[in-house]
N, C-alpha and C positions, 0 to 999 in steps of 0.2 A: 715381813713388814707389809702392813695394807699400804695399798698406793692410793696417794691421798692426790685427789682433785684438786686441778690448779689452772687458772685460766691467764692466757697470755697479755704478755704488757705492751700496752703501744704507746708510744711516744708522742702522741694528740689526742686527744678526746674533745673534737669540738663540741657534743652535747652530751653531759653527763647525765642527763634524765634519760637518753636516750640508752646508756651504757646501764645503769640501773634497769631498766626495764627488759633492757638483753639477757639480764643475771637473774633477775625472778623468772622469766620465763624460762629458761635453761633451768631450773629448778623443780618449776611446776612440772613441767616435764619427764623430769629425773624422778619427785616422788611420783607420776602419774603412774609412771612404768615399773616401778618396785609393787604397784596395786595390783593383786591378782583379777586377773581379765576370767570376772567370776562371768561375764555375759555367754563365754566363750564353752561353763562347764555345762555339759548334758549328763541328762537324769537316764535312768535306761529301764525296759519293762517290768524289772526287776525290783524297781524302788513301788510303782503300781500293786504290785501283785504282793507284796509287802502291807500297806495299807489294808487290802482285801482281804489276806491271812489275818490281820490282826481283827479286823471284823469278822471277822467268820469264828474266831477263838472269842470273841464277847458274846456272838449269837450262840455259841454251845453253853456260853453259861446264862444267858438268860433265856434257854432252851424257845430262841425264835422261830416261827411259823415258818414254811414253806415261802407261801405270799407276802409277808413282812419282810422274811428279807430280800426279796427280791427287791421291794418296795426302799430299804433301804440301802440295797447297794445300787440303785437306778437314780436316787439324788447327789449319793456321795460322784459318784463318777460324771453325772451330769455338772457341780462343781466344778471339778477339775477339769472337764472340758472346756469351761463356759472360759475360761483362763488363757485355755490352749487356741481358741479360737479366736478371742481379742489380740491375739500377739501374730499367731501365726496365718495368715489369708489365705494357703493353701485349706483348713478347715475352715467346713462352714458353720456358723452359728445356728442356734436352733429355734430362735426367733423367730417365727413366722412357718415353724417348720414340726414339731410338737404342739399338742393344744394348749391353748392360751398360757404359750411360754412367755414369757415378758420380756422384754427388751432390759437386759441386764445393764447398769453403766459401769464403767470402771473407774476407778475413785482416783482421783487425782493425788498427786505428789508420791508414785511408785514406778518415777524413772528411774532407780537403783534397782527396782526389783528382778531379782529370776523369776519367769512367768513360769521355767517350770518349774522350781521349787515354789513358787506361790500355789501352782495347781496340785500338788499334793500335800500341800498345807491345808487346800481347801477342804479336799477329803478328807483331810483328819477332821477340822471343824465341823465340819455336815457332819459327820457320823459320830462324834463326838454328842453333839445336840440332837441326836435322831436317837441314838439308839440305848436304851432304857439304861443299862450299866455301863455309859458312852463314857464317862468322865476316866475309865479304865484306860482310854487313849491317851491321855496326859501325859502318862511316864512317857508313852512310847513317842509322843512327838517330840514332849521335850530331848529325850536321847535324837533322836532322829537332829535336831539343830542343833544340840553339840557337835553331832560329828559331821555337821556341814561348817560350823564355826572351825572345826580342826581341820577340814579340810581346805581351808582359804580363806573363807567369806567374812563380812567383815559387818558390822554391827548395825550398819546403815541398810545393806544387802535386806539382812535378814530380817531387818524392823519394817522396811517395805513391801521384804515380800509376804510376811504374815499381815499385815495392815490390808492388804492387796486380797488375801485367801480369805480375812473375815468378813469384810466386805461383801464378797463373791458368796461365799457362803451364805450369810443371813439373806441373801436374796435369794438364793436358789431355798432355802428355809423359807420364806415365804410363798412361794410356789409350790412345794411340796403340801403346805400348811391348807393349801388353796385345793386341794385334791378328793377333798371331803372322808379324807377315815377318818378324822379327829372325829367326825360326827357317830361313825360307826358304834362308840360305847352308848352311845343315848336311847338306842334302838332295843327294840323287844330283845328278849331272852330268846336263843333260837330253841325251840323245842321239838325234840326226836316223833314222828309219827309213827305208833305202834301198828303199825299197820305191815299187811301183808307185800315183800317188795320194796319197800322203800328201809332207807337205810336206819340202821339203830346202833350205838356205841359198841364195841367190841371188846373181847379180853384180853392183855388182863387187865389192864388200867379202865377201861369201860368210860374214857375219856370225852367233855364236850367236843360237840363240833366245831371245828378250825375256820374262824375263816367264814360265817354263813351269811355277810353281808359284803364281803369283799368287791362283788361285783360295782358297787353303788361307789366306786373311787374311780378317779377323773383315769382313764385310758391316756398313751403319751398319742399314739398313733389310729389308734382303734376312734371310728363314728361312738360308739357305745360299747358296751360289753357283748351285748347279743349283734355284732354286726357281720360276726358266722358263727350259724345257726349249724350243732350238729344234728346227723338223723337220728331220729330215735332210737333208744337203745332197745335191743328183741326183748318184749312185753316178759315182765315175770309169770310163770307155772310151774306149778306142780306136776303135771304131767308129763312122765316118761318119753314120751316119746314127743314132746314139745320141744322147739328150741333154746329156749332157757333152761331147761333141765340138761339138754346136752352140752351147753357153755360151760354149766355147770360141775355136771360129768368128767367132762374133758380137765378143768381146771384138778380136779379131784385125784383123777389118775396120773395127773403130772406130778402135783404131788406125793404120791404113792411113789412114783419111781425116782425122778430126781438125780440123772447122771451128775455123777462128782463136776464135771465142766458146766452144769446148768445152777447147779448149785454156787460153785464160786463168781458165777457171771450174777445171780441174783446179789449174794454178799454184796459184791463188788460196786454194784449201784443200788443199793437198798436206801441211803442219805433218808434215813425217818429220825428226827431229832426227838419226836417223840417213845421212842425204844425202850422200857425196859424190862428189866428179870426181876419172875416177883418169886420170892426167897421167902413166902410161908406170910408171918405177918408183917414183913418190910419187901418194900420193891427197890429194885435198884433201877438209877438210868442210866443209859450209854451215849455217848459222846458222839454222836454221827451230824456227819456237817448236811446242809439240806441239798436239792437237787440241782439249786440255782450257784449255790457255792461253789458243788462240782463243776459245772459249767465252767465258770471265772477261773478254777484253777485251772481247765484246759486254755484259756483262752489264754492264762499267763504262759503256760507252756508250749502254745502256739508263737506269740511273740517274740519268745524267745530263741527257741528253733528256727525260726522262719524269718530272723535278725531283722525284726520291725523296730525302729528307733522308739523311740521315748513318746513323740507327737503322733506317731501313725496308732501305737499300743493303747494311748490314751484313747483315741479312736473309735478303735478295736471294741474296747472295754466295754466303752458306755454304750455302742450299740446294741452288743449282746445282752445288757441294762435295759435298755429300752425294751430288748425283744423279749424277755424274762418276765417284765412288768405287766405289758400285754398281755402276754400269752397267758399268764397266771389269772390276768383280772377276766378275761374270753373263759379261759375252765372253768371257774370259780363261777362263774354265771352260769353252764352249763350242768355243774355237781351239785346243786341245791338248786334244779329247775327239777330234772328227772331223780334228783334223790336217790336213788337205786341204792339196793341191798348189797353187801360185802359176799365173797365167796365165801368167806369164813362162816358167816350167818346163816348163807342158802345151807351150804354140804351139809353143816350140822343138820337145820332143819329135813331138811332133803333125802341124805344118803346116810352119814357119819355123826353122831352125835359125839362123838370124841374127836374128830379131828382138825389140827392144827397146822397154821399153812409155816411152811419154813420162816419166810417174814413178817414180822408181824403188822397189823393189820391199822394204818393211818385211821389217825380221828376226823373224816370225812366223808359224805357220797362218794359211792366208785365211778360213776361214770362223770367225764372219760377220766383215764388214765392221766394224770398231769404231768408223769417223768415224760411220759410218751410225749405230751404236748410240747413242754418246754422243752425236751433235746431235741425234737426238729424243729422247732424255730432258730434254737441256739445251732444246729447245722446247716443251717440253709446260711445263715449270717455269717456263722466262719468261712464258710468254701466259698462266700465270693470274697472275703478279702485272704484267703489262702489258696482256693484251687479246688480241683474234685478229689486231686490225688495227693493227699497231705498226709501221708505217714507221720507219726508219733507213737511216743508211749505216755501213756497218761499214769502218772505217778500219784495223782492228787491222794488215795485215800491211804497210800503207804505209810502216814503217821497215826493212821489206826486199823493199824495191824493187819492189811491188803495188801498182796501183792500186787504190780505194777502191770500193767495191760497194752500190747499194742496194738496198735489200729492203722488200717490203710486210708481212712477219712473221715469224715467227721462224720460224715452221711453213717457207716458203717457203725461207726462208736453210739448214735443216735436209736437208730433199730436195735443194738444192743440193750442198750439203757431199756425201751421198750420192752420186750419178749421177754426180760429180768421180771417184769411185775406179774407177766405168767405165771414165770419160774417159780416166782416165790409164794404164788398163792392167793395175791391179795387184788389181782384184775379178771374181771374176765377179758378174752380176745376180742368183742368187738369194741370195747371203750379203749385198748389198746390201738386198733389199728385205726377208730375215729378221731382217734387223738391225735393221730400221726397227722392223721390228712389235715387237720384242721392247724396243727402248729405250724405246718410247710406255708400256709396261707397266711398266719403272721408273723413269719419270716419274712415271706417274701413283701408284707406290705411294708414291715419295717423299714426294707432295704430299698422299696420305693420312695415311701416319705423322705427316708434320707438322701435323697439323689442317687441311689446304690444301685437302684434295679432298672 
């Protein structure tokens, strides 16, 4: 038998307005407390990294660029912060702090909302409107708020907190809007110089260049795009016994040899979205996530490991965002200043008229190397909010078909990524090691602007 409420009888009631107002309130009370204390539920790195996975499977199918999406996973997670900083004062906003970030407002009547279920609502919005096959997000967030409805939340919760994330959203859409690539298609045609040394399309796709106005988009952190200036790359020759014939050389014979451990470290970080096999008169492409993706998947796997809450991961996220975005738009000014020729292009001319590098060869100038660039930025950013000595294993490319890799830090996993575009053929060493130097320096300024450094 349920035991049924009953309230005690007294023998005076000098005011019964008064007794009436005792029994509503012992009421209100009763239902307040049957309401799940949704304020009380926390989201965890997991539900981040979640969003980022499902972007990163949209950008394999609308095979996006390197610097795109950097570009769109740097607003999406900007979003979500902007969210995680109006609610929580331990985060700072970026107001004043990013170039001409705006002064976001937050929309009145979203005192029911979870700020953090509104911040990963926001991401799904923003990347939703950003990214070309975005509307492919819609299953996933409508699932994503059923199973917050099943899990407690209640219709008011979740009406505020997406009123709250769109909001957020379309202003961080405005800022990004403000960034000048929209202008980017109105611009000349970029055309390849047949010229001796500088760079020309590759096989087998022999695809346009990626990217050859990139530079001309607003920086979050960076004065400009040229505000480090790499040194020049060793001048192209034909001459044997010049320094570019020995870059050249050297790239040639690594190839030629290619210990089985050099060869799976190249696999391993190859992330060229552009890949594929051509099969006579059809080509095929292959499904590789780009090298800003990889990133984000460490970054979720650092989070995790490293039991960062839900606010610090959000954090985490959009920094390594910021510094991706940078770092991308600094190369990208530097790979269509000096243009330089592919090793693929030289050896052939050069030495090997048949030979082919193990990876195949990105639709862009080589110099410098941009995995190189953007994994030291993206390590210089995680060791300081993880450490110098952060062991993991990075699993990110084991859903295509890689085995899992460990590393003693991030520093470590960064040089790797590096020396892979050796390995593979398609850099020569000084755009790899000028890459290095120059990503450490927009790390480190990232992690200035942000109060970090």
């Amino acid at each position: 038998m349920k035991k049924r409420l009953t309230f005690p009888v007294t023998k005076k009631i000098p005011n019964p307005h008064f007794s009436i107002l005792v029994i509503f309130s012992f009421l209100l009370i009763l239902i307040t407390s049957c309401r799940p204390k949704q304020e009380a539920v926390s989201f965890q790195p997991e539900d981040i990294n979640e969003v980022i996975s499902k972007m990163s499977d949209i950008m394999l199918h609308d095979i996006t660029n390197p610097p795109l999406a950097a570009r769109f996973f740097s607003y999406t997670c900007l979003a979500g912060y902007e969210i995680l900083s109006q609610n929580d004062k331990k985060f700072k906003g970026m107001h004043g702090v990013l170039n001409n970030y705006p002064e976001i407002k937050k929309p009145d009547s979203v005192e029911l909302a979870n700020y953090q279920l509104a911040a990963l609502l926001a991401m799904m919005e923003t990347a939703k409107n950003m990214q070309p096959s975005g509307k492919l997000l819609a299953a996933f967030e409508e699932n994503f708020l059923d199973s917050c409805s099943k899990a407690g939340f209640d219709e008011d919760v979740l009406g505020q907190s997406k009123n709250y994330a769109v909001s957020i959203s379309q202003q961080i859409m405005g800022y990004a809007k403000a960034d000048a690539y929209n202008k980017i298609s109105n611009r000349q045609r970029y055309t390849p110089l047949k010229t001796d040394g500088y760079w020309y399309p590759t096989p087998p796709g022999f695809m346009a260049a990626v990217e050859p106005y990139f530079n001309t988009v607003r920086p979050f952190t960076l004065d400009s795009a040229n505000q480090f200036i790499a040194v020049p790359p060793v001048p192209y020759s034909v001459k044997k016994n010049s320094p570019f014939y020995k870059l050249t050389a050297a790239v040639y014979q690594e190839g030629n040899a290619l210990p089985d451990e050099h060869r799976a470290i190249a696999a391993f970080w190859d992330c060229n979205p552009f890949a594929i096999q051509d099969g006579g008169h059809l080509q095929y492409g292959f499904k590789k996530i780009s090298p800003g993706a990889h990133w984000l998947g460490i970054t979720g796997i650092a989070c995790v490991d490293g039991k960062k809450n839900f606010n610090e991961s959000m954090q985490i996220y959009t920094s390594v965002c910021v510094g991706l975005m940078d770092a991308f738009i600094s190369c990208w000014d530097e790979k269509y200043r000096s243009n330089r020729i592919r090793p693929e292009t030289a050896i052939r001319k050069l030495i090997d008229p048949q030979w082919v590098p193990l990876l195949q060869t990105p639709p862009f100038p080589e110099y410098l190397s941009g995995h190189s660039y953007i994994s030291s930025a993206s390590a210089i950013i995680l060791t300081h909010y993880f450490g110098e000595n952060f062991s993991y294993t990075d699993r990110v490319e084991v859903p295509y078909g890689l085995p899992p890799r460990a590393f003693k830090s991030f520093r470590q996993a960064a040089e790797e990524a590096a020396i892979s575009r050796f390995y593979g053929g398609i850099h020569f060493m000084d755009a790899i090691v000028e890459g290095q130097r120059l990503g450490i320096k927009v790390g480190s300024l990232v992690l200035q602007k942000l109060g970090k450094g």
